[in-house]
C-alpha positions in Angstrom: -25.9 -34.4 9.0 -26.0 -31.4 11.5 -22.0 -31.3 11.7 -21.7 -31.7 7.9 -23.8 -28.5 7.3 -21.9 -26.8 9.8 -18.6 -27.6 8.3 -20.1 -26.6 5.1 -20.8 -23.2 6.6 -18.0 -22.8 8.2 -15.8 -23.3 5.3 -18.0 -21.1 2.9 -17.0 -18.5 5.2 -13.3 -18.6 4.8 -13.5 -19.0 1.5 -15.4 -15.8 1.2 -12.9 -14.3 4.0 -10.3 -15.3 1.7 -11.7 -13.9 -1.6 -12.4 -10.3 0.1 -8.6 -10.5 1.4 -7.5 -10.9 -2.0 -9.7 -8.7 -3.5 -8.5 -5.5 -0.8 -4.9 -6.6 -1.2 -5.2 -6.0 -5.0 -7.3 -3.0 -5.5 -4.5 -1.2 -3.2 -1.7 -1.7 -5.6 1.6 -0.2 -4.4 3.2 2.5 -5.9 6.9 2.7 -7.1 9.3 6.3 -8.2 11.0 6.5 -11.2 14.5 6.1 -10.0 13.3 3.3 -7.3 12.4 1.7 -11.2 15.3 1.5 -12.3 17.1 0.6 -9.1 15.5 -2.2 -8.9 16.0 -3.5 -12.8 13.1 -2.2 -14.3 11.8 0.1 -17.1 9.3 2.4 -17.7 6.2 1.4 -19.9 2.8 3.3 -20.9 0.1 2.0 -20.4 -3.2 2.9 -22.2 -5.4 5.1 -19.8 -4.1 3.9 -16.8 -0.5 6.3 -16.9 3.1 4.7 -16.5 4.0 1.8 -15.2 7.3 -0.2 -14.3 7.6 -3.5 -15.6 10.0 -5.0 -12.8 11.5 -8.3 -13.7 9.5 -10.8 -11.7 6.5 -9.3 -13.8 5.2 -7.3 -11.9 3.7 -3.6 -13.1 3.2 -0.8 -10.3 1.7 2.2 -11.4 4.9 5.3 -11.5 4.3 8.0 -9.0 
């Protein structure tokens, strides 16, 4: 029983590990140019309130700088 809860702790852990990862690696969103856009196959598109964007062709949308 002692090694279960352990396990169980010890797993709860990395999953939360895991989720902040995530979390950090999306809230810093990279960043493309214009020109790196359309090098790369893309096109510009507004987005409401949040600037321009490039849709890239794997679907993808980092924010214009």
């Amino acid at each position: 029983m002692r090694m279960r809860r352990t396990l169980g702790l010890a797993l709860a852990a990395a999953t939360l590990v895991g989720v902040s990862a995530v979390g950090a690696g999306a809230a810093s969103a990279p960043t493309i140019s214009r020109d790196d856009c359309a090098a790369a196959g893309g096109h510009v598109v507004s987005r409401a309130y949040a600037g321009e964007a490039c849709a890239l062709p794997d679907g993808t949308t980092p924010a214009i700088t």
